[in-house]
C-alpha positions as CSV (number, residue, x, y, z in Angstrom):
1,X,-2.4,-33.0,19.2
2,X,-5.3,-32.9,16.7
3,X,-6.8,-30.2,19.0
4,X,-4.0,-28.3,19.5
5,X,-3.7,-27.6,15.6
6,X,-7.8,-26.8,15.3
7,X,-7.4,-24.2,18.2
8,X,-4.0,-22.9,16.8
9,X,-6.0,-22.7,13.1
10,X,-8.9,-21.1,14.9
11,X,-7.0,-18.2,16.1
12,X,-5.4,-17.7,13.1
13,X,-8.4,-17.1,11.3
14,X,-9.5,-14.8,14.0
15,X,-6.2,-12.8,13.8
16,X,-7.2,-12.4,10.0
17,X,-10.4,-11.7,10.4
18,X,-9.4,-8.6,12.7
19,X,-6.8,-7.2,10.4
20,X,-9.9,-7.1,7.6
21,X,-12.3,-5.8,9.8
22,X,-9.7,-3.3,11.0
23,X,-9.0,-2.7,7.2
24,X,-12.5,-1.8,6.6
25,X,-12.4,0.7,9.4
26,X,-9.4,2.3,8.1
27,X,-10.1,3.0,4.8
28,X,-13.4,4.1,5.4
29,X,-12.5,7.3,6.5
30,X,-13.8,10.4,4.7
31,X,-12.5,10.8,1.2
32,X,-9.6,13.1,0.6
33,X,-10.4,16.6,-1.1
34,X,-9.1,14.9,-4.4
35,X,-11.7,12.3,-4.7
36,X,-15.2,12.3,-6.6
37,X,-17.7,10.3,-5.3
38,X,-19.9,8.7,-8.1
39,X,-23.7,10.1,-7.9
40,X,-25.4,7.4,-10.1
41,X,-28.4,6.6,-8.2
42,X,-29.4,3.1,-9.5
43,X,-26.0,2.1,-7.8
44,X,-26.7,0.2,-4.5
45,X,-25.7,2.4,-1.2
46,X,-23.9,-0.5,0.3
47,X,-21.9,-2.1,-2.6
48,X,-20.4,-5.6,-1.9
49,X,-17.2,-6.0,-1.9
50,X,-16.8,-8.9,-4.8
51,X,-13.8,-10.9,-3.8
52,X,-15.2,-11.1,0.2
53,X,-19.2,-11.3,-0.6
54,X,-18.4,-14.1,-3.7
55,X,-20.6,-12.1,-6.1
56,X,-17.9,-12.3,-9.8
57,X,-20.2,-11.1,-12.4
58,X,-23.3,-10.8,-10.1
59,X,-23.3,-7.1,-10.2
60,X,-23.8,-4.2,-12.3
61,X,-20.5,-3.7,-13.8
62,X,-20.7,0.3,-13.5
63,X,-21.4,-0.1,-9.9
64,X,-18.4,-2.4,-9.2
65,X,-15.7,-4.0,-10.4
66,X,-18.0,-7.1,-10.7
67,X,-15.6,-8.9,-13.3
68,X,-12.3,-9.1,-11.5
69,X,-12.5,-7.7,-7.6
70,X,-9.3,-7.2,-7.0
71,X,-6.7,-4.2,-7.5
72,X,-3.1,-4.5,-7.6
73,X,-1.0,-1.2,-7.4
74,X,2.5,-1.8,-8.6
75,X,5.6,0.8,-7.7
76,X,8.5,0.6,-9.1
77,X,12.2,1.6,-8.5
78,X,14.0,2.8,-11.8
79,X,17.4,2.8,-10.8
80,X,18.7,2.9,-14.5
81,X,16.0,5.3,-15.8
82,X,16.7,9.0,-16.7
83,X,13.0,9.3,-15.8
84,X,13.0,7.5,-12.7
85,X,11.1,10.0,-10.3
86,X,12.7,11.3,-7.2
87,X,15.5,10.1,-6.2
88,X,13.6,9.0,-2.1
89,X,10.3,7.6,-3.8
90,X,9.0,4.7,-5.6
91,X,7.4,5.4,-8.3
92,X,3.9,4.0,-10.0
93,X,4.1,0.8,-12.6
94,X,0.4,0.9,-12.9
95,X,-3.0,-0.1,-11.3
96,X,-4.0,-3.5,-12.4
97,X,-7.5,-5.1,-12.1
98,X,-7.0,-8.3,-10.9
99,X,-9.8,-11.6,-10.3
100,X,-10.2,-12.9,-7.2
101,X,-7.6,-15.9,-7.9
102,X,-4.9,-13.3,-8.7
103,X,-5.2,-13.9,-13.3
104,X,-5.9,-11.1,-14.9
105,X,-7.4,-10.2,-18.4
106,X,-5.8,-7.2,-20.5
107,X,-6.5,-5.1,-23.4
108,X,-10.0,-5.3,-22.5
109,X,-11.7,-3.1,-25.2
110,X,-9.1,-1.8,-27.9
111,X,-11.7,0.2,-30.0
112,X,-12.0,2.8,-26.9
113,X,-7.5,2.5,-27.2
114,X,-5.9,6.1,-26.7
115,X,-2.8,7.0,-28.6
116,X,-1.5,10.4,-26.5
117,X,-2.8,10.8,-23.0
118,X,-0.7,14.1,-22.5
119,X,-3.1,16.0,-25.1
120,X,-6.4,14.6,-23.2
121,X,-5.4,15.5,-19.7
122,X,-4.5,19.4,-21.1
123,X,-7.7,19.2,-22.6
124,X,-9.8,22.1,-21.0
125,X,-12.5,20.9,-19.9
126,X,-10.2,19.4,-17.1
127,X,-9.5,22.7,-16.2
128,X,-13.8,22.8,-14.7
129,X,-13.6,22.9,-11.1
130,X,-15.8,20.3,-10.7
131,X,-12.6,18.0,-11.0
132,X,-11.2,17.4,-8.1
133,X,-7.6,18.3,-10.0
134,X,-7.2,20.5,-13.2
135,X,-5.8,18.2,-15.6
136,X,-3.0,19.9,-16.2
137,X,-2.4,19.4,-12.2
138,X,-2.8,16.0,-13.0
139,X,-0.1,15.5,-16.0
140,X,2.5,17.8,-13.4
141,X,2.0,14.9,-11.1
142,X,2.6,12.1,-13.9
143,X,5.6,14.2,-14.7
144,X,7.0,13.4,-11.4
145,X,5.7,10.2,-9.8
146,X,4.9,8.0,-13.5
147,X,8.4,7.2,-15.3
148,X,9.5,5.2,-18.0
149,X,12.4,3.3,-19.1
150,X,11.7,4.5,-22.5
151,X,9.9,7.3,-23.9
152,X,8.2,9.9,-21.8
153,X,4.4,9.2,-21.7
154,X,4.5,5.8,-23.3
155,X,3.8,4.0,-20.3
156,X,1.2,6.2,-19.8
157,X,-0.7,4.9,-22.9
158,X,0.1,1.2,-22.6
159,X,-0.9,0.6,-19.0
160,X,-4.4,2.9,-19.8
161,X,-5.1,0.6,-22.8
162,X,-3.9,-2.6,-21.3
163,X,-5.2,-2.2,-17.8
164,X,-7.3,1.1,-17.4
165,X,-9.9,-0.5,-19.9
166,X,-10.3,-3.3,-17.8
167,X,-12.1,-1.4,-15.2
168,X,-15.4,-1.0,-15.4
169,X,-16.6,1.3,-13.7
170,X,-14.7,3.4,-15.1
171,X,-15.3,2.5,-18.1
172,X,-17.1,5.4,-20.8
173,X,-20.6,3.9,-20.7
174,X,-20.6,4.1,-16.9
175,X,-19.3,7.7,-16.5
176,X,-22.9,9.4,-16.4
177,X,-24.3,11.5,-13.6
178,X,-27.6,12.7,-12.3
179,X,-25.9,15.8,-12.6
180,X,-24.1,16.1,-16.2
181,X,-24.5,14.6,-19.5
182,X,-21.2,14.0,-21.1
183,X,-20.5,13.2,-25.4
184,X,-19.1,9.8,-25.9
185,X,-15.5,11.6,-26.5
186,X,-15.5,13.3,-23.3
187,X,-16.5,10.5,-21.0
188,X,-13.4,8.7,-23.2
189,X,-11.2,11.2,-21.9
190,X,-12.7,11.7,-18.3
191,X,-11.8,7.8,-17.9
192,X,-8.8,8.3,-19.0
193,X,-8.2,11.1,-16.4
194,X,-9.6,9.4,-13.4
195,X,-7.3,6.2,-14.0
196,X,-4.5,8.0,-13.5
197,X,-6.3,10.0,-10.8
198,X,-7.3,7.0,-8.7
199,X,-3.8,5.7,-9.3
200,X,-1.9,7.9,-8.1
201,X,-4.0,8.6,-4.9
202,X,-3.7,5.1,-4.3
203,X,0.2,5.3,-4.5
204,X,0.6,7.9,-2.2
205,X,-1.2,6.2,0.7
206,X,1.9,4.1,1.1
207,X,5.3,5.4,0.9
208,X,7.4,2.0,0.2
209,X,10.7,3.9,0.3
210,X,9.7,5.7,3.9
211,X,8.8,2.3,4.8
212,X,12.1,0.4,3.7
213,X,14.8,3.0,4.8
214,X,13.1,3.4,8.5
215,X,13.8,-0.6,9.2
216,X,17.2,0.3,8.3
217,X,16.6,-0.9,4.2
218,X,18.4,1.5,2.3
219,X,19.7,2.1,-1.6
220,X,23.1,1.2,-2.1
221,X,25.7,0.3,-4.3
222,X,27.2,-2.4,-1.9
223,X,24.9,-3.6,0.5
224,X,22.8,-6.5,0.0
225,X,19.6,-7.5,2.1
226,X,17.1,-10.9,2.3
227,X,14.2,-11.1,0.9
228,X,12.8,-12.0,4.2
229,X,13.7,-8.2,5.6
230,X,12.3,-6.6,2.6
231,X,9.1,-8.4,2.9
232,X,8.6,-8.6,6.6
233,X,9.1,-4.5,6.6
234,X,6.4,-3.5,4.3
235,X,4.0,-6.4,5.5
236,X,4.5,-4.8,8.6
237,X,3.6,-1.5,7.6
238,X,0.7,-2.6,5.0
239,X,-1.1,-5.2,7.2
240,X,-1.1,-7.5,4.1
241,X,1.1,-9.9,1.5
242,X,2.7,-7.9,-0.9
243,X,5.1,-9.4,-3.8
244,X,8.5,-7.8,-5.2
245,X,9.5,-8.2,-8.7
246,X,13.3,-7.9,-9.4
247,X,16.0,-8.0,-11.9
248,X,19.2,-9.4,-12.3
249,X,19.0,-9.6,-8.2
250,X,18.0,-6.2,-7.8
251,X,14.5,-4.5,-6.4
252,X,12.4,-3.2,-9.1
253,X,9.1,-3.4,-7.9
254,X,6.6,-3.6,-5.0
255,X,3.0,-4.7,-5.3
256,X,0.3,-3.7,-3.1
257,X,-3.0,-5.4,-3.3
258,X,-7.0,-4.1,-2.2
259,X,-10.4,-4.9,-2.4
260,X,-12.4,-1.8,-4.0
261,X,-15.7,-1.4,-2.3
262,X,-18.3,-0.4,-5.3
263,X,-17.3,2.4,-7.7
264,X,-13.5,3.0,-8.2
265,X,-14.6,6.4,-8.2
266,X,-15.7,6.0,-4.3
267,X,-12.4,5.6,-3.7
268,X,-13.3,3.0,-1.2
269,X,-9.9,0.7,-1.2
270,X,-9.2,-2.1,1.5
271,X,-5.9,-3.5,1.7
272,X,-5.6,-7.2,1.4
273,X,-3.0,-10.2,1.0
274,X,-1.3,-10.1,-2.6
275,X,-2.5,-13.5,-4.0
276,X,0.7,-13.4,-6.5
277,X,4.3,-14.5,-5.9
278,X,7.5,-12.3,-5.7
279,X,9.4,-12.8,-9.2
280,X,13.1,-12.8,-9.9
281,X,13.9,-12.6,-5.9
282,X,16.5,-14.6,-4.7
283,X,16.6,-15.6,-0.8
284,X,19.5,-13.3,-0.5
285,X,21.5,-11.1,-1.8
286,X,19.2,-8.6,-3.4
287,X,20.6,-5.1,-4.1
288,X,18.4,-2.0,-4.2
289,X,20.2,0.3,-5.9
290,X,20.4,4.5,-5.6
291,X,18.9,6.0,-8.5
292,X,20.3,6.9,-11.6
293,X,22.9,4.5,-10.5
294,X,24.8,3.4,-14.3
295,X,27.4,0.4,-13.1
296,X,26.0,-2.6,-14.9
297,X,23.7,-4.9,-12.4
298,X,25.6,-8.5,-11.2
């Protein structure tokens, strides 16, 4: 008996192993056309990957996100929202480093604190083509795909401030080049632009709603599903654990969790298990509602 459940053990660390390794492979495909590779040459060429390699805090913290190691991507589903994005996509909550245990810290450096992120992304030197994406590109795209519950933008500035300034190497000290010299204001604003940059390339690697409504999961004002058939349709997709967030019984949110391999500016971003729980998710009977739907939530 004892040997049956050491083999059975054995081969499920195998099995994970393989999905990770097969992760790696994945996502280390060529960059898209809208990512900037960091040039900073005292940055290791093979970065660890802090949660898998165990090195918190061993690193330079411009050439990794030594501190934390993980990164949780959150979209959500404003049913309720006049701002709630199109009416067949999730949208993006925000991008959240996490530590390798799944806390978190926030509001990580309020001197560097923004107030209006609308006026730095039409600021024109985001309009260089060195950026992978004018600025103004950029703010079209939070237009769409980053809505509130309350007023337009303000999202934008609390989840820069609380979260965005938690990543380092993003961070305004770390955003030098060997082939630019940027003032301490515009390296403020160029992290600023590639957090919601990085964000939103993140979000669009995995459509939730595509995801959901092909196993048959669809918004609706009457139907109810399991938690069980949400979850096992996106694992299936990700590869990974994710967690769902919802209120008063119905789907608000889906969270997505990776490793980032060096630089957040690499773009280098393997999925992995979401250490965190689903919140306010009942076994059954949770609604997902169509947008812009008014009747009052059960």
């Amino acid at each position: 008996m004892q040997g049956t459940i050491m083999a059975a053990t054995a081969v499920m660390l195998i099995l994970k192993n393989l999905s990770f390794a097969t992760a790696m492979v994945a996502y280390q495909s060529p960059m898209s056309t809208e990512s900037k590779p960091s040039v900073r040459s005292h940055c290791p060429l093979d970065s660890p990957i802090v949660c898998v390699d165990k090195t918190v805090g061993d690193q330079d913290d411009c050439c990794s996100e030594s501190r934390t190691g993980l990164l949780l991507l959150s979209q959500q589903w404003l049913d309720h929202s006049i701002d709630g994005g199109p009416k067949d996509s999730f949208t993006i909550h925000g991008l959240w480093p996490d530590r390798c245990d799944g806390t978190h810290e926030i509001f990580c450096s309020p001197s560097q604190n923004v107030h209006d992120v609308r006026s730095i992304l039409m600021d024109p030197m985001f309009e260089d083509s060195s950026y992978p994406i004018s600025g103004r590109a950029l703010l079209d795209i939070l237009n769409t795909h980053w809505g509130s519950l309350v007023a337009k933008g303000s999202l934008w500035v609390h989840e820069y401030n609380k979260h965005g300034l938690c990543l380092s190497t993003i961070s305004p000290k770390c955003l030098f080049s060997d082939e630019k010299s940027l003032s301490e204001d515009a390296r403020r604003k160029e992290s600023v632009y590639h957090y919601f940059r990085i964000a939103y390339n993140l979000f669009r690697r995995v459509d939730a709603y595509k995801v959901l409504v092909a196993a048959n999961i669809v918004p609706s004002k009457d139907k109810t599903y399991t938690r069980q058939q949400i979850l096992d349709a996106l694992e299936a997709d990700f590869g990974f654990k994710v967690s769902l967030k919802c209120d008063r019984r119905a789907l608000t949110e889906v969270h997505y969790a990776y490793h980032p391999k060096g630089s957040i500016l690499d773009e280098q971003f393997i999925p992995t298990d979401e250490v965190g729980a689903s919140t306010g998710c009942p076994k059954t009977g949770i609604r997902w509602y169509p947008k812009s739907y008014k009747k009052r939530r059960l």
